[in-house]
Each structure stands twice: as structure tokens, then as C-alpha cells.
Backbone as a chain_set.jsonl record, in Angstrom:
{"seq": "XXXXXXXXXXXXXXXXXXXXXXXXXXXXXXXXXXXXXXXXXXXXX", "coords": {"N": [[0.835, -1.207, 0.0], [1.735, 1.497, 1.177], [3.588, 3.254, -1.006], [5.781, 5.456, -1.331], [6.753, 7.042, -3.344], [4.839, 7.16, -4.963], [2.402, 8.565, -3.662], [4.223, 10.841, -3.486], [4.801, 11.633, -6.312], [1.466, 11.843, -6.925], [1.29, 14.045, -5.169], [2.782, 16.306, -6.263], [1.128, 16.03, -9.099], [-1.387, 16.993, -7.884], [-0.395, 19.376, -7.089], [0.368, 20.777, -9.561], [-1.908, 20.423, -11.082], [-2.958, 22.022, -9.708], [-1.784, 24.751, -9.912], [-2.324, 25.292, -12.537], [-4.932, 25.025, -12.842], [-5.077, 28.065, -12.159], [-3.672, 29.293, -14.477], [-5.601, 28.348, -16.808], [-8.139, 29.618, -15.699], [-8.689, 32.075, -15.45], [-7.668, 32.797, -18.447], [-9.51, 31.452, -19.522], [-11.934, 32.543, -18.632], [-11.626, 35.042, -19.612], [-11.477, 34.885, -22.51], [-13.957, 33.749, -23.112], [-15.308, 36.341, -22.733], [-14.396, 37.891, -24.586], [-15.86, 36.424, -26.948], [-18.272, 36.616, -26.011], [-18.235, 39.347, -26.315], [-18.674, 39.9, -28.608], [-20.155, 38.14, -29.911], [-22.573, 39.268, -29.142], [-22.298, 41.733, -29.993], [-22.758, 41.522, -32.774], [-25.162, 40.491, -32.819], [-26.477, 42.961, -31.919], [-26.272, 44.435, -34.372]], "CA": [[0.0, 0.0, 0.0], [2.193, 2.293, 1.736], [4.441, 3.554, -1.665], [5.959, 6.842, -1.369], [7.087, 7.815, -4.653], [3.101, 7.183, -5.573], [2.463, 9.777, -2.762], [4.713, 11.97, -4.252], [3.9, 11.973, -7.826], [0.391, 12.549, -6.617], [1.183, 15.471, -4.751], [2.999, 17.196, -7.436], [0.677, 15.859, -9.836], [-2.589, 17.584, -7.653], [0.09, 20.714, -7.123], [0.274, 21.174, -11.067], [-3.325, 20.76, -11.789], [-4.064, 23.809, -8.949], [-1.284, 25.433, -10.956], [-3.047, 24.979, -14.347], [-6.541, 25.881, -13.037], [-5.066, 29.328, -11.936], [-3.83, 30.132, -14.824], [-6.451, 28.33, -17.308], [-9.23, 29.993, -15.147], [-8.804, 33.259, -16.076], [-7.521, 32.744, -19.946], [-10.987, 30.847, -20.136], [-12.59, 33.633, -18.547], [-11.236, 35.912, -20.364], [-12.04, 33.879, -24.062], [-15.628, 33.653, -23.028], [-15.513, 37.691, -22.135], [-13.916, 38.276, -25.762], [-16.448, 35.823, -27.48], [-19.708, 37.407, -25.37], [-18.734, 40.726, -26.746], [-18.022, 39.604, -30.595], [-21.513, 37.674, -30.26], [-23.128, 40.631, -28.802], [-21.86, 42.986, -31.375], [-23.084, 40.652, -34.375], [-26.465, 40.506, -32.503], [-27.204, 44.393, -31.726], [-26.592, 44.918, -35.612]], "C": [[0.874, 1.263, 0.0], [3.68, 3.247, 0.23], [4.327, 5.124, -1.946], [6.185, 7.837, -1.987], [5.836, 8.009, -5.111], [2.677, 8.679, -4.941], [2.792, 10.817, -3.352], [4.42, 13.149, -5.018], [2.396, 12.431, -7.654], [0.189, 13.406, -5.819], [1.862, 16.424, -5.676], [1.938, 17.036, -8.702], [-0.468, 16.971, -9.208], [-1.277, 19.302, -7.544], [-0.238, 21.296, -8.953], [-0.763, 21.545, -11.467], [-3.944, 21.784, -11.186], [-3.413, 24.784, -9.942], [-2.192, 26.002, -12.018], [-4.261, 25.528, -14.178], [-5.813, 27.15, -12.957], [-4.704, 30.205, -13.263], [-4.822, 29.981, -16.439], [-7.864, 28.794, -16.988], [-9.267, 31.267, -15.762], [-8.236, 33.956, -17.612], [-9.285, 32.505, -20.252], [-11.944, 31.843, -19.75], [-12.464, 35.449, -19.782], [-11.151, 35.659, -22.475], [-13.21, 34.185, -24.001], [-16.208, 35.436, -22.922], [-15.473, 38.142, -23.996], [-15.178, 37.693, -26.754], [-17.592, 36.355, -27.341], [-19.675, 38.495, -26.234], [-19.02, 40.795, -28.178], [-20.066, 39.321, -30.392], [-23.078, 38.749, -29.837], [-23.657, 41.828, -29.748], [-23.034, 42.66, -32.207], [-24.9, 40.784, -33.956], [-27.918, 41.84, -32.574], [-27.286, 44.705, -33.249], [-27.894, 44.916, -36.436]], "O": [[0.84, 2.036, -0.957], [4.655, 3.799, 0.739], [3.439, 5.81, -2.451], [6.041, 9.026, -1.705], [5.634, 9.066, -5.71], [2.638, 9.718, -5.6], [2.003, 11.675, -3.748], [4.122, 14.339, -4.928], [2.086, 13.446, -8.277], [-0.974, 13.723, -5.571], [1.279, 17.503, -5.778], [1.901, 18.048, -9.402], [-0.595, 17.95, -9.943], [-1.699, 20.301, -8.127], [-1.054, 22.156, -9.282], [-0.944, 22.601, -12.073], [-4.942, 22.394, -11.57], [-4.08, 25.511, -10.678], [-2.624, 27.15, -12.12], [-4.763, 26.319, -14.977], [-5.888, 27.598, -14.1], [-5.096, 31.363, -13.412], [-4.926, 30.949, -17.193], [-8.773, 28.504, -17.767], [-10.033, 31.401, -16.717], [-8.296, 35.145, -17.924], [-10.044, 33.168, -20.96], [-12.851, 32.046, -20.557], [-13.081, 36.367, -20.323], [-10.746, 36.422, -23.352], [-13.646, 34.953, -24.859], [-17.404, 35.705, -23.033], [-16.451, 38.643, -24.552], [-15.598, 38.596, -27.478], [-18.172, 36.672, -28.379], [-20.668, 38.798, -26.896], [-19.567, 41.737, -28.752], [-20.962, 40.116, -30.675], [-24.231, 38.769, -30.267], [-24.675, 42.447, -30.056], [-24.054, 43.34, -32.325], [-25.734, 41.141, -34.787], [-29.109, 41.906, -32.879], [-28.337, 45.253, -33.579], [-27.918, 45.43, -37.554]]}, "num_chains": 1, "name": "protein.A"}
């Protein structure tokens, strides 16, 4: 059970993926912001 390298790897592995949300959270926010306004635009015309 007890394998520590497993441990490890799955604490750098869950470190990375907080990584990754922080800075895919606010790209994707910021896509969807860019996209809203485009589809917006095209709409009010």
C-alpha cells in the first residue's frame, strides 16, 4: 500500500493541476468575455 514515490507523484501531480486551473481559469474567462462581446456585437446589428 504504503508507496511513497506514488504519494509523491500525486502530490505534485494535484500541485500542477491547482497550478493549471489558476492560470487556465482566467484565460478561459477571459475567451468567453472576448467571445460574449463579438456575439453581442453581431447581434445588436
Amino acid at each position: 500500500m504504503g508507496n511513497p514515490a506514488y504519494g509523491a507523484g500525486k502530490a505534485a501531480a494535484e500541485e500542477a493541476a491547482k497550478a493549471a486551473l489558476k492560470v487556465i481559469v482566467p484565460v478561459a474567462v477571459g475567451v468567453g468575455a472576448v467571445i460574449g462581446s463579438v456575439l453581442t456585437g453581431i447581434i445588436k446589428k
